[in-house]
DOFI-28463 format. One line per 8 residues: their letters; for each residue x, y, z of C-alpha. Coordinates in nm, 3 decimals. Example, Ala and Ser with C-alpha at 12.3 -4.5 7.8 and 13.67 -1.06 7.14 Angstrom:
<pts>
as> 1.230,-0.450,0.780; 1.367,-0.106,0.714
</pts>
This chain:
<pts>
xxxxxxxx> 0.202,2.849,2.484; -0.177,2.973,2.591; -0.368,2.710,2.577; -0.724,2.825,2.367; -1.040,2.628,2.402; -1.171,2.566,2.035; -1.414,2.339,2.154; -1.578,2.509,2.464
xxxxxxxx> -1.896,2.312,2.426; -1.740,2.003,2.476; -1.518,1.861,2.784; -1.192,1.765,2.803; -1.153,1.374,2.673; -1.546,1.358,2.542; -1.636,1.246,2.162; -1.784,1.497,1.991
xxxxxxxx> -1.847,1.295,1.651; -2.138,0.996,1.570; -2.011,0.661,1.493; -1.654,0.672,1.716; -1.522,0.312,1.757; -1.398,0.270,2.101; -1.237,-0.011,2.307; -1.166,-0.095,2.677
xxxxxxxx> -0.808,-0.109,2.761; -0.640,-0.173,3.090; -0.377,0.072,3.214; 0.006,0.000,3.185; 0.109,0.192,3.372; -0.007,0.479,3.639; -0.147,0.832,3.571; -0.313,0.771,3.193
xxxxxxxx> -0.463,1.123,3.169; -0.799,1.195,2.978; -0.773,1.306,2.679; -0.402,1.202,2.586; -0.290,0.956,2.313; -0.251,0.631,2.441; -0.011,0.337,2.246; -0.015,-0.031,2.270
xxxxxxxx> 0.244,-0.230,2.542; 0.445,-0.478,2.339; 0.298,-0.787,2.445; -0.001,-1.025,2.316; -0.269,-0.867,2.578; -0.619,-0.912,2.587; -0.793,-0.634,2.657; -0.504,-0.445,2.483
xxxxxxxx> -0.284,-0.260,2.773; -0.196,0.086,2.718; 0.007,0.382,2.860; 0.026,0.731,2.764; 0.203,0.846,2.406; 0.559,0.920,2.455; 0.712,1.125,2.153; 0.802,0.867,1.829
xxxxxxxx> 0.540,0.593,1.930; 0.277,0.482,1.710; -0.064,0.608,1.858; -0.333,0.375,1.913; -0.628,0.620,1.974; -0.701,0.869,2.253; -0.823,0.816,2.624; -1.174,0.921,2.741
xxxxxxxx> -1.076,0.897,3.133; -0.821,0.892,3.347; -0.670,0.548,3.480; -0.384,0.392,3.707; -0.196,0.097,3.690; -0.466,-0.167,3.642; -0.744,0.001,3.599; -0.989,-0.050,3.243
xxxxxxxx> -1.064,0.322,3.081; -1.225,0.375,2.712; -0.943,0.464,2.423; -1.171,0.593,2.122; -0.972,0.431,1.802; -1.149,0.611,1.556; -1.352,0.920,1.599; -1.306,1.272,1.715
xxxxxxxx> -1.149,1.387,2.084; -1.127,1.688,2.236; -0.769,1.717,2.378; -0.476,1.891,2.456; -0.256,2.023,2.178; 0.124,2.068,2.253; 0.208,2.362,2.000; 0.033,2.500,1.704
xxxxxxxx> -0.137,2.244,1.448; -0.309,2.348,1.119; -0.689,2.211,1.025; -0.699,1.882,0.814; -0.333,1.879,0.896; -0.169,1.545,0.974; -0.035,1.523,1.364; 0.133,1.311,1.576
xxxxxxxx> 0.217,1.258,1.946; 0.469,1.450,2.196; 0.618,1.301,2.506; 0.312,1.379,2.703; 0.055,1.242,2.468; -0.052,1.582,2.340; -0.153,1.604,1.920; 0.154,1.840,1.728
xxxxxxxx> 0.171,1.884,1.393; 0.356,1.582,1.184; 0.638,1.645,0.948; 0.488,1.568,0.634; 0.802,1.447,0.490; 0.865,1.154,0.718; 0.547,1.138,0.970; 0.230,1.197,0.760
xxxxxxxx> 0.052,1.373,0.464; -0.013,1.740,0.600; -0.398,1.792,0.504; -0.454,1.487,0.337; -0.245,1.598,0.060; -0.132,1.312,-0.183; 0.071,1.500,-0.389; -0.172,1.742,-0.574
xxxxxxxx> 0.024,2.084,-0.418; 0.363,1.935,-0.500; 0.201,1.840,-0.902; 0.087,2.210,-0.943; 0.399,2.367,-0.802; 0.698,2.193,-0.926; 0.628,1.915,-1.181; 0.361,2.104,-1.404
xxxxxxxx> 0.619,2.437,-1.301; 0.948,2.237,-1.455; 0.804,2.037,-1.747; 0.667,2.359,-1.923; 1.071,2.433,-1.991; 1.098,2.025,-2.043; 1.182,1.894,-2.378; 1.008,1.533,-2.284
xxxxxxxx> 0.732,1.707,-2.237; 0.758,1.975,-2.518; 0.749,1.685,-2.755; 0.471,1.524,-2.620; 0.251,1.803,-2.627; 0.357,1.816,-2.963; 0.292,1.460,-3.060; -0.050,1.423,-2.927
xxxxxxxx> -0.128,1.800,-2.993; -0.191,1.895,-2.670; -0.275,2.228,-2.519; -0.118,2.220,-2.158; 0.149,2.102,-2.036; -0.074,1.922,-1.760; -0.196,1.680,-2.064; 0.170,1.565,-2.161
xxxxxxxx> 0.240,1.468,-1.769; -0.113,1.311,-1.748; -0.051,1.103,-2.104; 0.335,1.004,-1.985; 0.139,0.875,-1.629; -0.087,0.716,-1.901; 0.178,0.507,-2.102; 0.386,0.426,-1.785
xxxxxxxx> 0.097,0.286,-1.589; -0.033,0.084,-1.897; 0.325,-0.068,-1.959; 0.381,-0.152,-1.559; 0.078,-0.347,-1.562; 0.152,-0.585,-1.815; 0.436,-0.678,-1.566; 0.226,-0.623,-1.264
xxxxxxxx> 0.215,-0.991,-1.152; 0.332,-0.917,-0.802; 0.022,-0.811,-0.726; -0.177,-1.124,-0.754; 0.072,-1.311,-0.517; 0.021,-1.096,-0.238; -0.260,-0.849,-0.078; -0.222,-0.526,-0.196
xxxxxxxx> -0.358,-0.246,0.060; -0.355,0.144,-0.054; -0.237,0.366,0.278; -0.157,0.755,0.362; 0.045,0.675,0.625; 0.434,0.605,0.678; 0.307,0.316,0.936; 0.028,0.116,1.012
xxxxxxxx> -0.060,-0.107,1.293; -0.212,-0.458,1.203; -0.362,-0.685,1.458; -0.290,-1.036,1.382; -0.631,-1.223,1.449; -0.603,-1.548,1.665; -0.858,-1.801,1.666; -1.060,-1.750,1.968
xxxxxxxx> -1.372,-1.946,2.175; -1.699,-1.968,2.026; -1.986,-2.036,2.321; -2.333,-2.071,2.308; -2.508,-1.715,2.406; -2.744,-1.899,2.652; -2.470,-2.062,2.855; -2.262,-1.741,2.878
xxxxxxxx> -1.876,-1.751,2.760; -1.611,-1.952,2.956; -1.443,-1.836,3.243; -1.110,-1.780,3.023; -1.043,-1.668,2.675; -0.756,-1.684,2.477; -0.598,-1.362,2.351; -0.743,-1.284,2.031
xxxxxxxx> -0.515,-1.131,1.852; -0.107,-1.000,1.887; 0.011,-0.666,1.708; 0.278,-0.560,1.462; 0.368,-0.211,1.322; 0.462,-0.195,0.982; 0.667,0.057,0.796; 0.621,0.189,0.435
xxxxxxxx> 0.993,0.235,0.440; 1.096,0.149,0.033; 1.079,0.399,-0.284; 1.153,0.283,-0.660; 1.318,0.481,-0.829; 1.388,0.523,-1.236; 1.562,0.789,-1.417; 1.666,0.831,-1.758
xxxxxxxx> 1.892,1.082,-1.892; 1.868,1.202,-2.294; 2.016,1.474,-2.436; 1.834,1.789,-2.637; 1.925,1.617,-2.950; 1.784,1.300,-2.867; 1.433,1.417,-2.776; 1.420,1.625,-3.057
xxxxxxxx> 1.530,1.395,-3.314; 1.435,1.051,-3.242; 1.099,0.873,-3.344; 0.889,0.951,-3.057; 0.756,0.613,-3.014; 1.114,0.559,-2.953; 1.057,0.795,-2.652; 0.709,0.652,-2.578
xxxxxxxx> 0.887,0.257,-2.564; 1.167,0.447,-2.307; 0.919,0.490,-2.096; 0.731,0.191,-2.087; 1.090,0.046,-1.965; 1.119,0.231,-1.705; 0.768,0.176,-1.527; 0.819,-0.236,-1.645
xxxxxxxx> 1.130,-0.230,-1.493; 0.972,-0.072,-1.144; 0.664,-0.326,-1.140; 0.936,-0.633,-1.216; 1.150,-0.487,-0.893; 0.857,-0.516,-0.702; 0.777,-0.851,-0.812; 1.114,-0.907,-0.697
xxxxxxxx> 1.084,-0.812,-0.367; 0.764,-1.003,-0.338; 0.937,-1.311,-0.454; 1.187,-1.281,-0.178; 1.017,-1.257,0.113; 0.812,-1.574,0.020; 1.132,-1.752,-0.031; 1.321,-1.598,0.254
xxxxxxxx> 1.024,-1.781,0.491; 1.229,-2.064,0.703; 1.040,-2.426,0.637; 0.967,-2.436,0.985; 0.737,-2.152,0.966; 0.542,-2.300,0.675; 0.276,-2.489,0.665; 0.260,-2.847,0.823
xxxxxxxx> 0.623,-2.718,0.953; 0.851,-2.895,0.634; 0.860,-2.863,0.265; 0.684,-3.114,0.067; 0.901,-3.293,-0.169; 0.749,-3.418,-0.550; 0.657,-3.718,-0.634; 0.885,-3.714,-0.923
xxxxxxxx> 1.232,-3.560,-0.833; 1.239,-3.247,-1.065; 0.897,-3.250,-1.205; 0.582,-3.076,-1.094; 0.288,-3.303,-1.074; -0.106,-3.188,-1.018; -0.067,-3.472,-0.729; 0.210,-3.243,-0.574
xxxxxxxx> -0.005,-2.956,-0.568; -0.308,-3.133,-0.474; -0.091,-3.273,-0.137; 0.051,-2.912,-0.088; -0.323,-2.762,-0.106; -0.459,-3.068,0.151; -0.102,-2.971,0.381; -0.190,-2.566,0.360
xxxxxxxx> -0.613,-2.687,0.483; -0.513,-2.860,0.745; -0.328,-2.614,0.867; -0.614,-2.375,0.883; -0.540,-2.180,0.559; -0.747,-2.112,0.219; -0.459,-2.117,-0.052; -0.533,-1.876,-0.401
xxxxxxxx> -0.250,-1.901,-0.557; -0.019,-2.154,-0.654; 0.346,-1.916,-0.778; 0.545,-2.157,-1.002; 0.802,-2.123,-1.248; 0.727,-2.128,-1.632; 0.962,-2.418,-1.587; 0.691,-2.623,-1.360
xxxxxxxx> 0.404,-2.483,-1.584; 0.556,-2.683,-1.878; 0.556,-2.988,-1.655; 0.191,-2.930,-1.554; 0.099,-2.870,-1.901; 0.211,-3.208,-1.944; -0.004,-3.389,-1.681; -0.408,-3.492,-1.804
xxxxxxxx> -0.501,-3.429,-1.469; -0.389,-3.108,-1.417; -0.554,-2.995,-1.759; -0.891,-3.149,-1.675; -0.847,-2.971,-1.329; -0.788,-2.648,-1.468; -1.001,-2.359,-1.629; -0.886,-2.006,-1.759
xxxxxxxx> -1.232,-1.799,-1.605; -1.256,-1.432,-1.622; -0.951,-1.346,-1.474; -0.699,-1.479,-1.722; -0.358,-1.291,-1.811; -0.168,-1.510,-2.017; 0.058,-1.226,-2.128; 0.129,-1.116,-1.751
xxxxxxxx> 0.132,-1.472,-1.601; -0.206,-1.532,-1.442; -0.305,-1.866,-1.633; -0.642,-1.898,-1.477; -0.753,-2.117,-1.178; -0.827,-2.474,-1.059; -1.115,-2.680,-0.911; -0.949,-2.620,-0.542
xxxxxxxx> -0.988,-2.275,-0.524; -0.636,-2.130,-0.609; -0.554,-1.957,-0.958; -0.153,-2.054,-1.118; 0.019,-1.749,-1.138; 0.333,-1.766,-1.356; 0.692,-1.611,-1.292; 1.064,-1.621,-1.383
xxxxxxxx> 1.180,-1.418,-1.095; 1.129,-1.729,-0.852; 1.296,-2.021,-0.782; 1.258,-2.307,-1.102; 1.215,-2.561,-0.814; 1.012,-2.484,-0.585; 0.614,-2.375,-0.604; 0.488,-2.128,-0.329
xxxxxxxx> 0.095,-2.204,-0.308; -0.032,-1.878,-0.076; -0.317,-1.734,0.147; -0.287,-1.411,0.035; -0.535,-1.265,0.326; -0.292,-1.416,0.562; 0.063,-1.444,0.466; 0.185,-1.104,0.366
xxxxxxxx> 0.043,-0.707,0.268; 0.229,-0.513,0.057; 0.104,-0.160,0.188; 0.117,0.093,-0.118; 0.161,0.472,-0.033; 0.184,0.581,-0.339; 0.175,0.396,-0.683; 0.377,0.473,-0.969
xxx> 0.500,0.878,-1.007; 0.594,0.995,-1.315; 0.775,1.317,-1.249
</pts>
């Protein structure tokens, strides 16, 4: 490949946007070359140590000099580089790294969204393309007297997103952030050393924070199957109520999922380092969540929900103080399970999919993200 300067103005490894972020790293590792992706060493490091991109690694940002073993260089995390490209890439397109650090295009199936693409080239080619010749879709343009077969997809998307979130109560037990990317790195904040600026900071500093890459690696899938006939002849709120089954039935598996890795956490790794046991074998209590809330505090922790079991909400029902503790707000869901909140800070969200003994009360900024590539599809 010739290599073509597109940016002659500019110098190998410079920034040539306002605003980048960058952050001093120290060399893993010897020959870091400017202008090359750089990734994170495995390890709880502070200032982060890098070496150069190898192909498959998650890049942390790109280098702005050149550095040995040891030695501190700039990595710009967020702006734009000048650098070395290792084949042809396309503008706007999504890229990734080779085994020399160098930006190539990504697969946009399994590495990124070419262009920044979310889906609106594959909606205009295929779906809108195969439901003009779909019956589904026939008969909703018929139903709602529609003009385009664009209107019956967007009015399906309609009634499956409404259904899904009456069910959507997975998503106030856990913090929900929207991504374009197959994998994103999150830094795991530490608390650090706080000094007075006048008397300069300490000689050592803890490491103030340790990273983990996480996948977007599950898809939920629903398909129904009805015949000409069907579509044709049945009452289409028949149809309409089909769907809404379908997109419940995806928000519930997610709930699911949710549910489990709460309940898959050992007890050692919770909280005060045990389970706390009720007062009252078998019955919930406000004192028991009261002692659960003081356990989660001391620990450093701001609980906001409380995940029981309409089992244990019939208990706390029961108790005057929880009731005098308690006030529905704004927020309220009764339908989908978000009762309303308490004088501590933490709101009582409601579910059958968990365990009828045990209540999970939750930082949700700090125990778990659900990253969301895409919400629901209907295709």
């Amino acid at each position: 490949m010739v290599a073509e300067d597109l940016v002659s103005e500019a110098v190998l490894g410079e920034i040539i946007t306002a605003n980048a972020l960058i952050l001093t790293c120290k060399c893993d590792e010897d020959n870091v070359r400017k202008g090359r992706f750089v990734t994170v060493t495995a390890g709880e490091n502070w200032p982060p140590l890098v070496h150069e991109a190898d192909s498959g690694e998650p890049v942390f940002g790109a280098s702005l000099k050149a550095g040995n073993n040891g030695d501190y260089i700039p990595v710009c995390i967020f702006g734009v580089v000048k650098m070395y490209a290792g084949g042809a890439v396309t503008a706007g397109a999504g890229v990734k790294t080779d085994d020399e650090g160098r930006a190539v295009a990504a697969l946009a199936a399994d590495d990124a969204l070419s262009g920044g693409d979310l889906g609106e080239h594959t909606w205009k080619e295929s779906f809108v393309g195969k439901a003009r010749s779909n019956v589904l879709f026939q008969r909703v343009m018929k139903e709602y007297v529609l003009s385009d077969v664009a209107q019956a997809l967007g009015k399906m998307h309609d009634v499956a997103v409404e259904a899904a979130q009456k069910m959507a109560v997975g998503r106030d037990l856990i913090w929900v952030v929207p991504v374009t990317s197959p994998k994103v790195r999150f830094y795991l904040s530490k608390r650090g050393t706080a000094w007075r600026i006048s008397d300069g900071p300490p000689l050592q500093t803890s490491e103030h924070f340790e990273t983990v890459d996480i996948s977007v690696g599950y898809e939920y899938g629903y398909d129904a199957l009805f015949s000409q006939a069907y579509l044709e002849d049945v009452p289409f709120n028949v149809i309409e109520r089909a769907v809404r089954d379908a997109a419940q039935l995806l928000e519930e598996q997610l709930t699911k999922d949710i549910v489990s890795l709460y309940e898959g956490i050992s007890a050692g790794d919770l909280a005060g380092g045990a389970e706390i046991s009720a007062d009252t074998n078998g019955t919930l209590s406000w004192a028991d969540l009261v002692e659960a809330w003081i356990t989660v505090r001391k620990a450093g922790y701001t609980p906001d929900v409380a995940m029981v079991h309409p089992d244990q909400v019939a208990d706390l029902w029961n108790d005057d103080k929880f009731i005098h503790s308690f006030y529905f707000g704004d927020k309220v869901d009764v339908g989908r399970g978000v009762l309303g909140e308490t004088y501590l800070g933490f709101r009582i969200v409601e579910t059958d999919l968990c365990t009828a003994t045990k209540v999970h009360l939750i930082d949700t900024s700090k125990a778990a993200v659900l990253l969301l590539r895409r919400d629901i599809l209907t295709q």
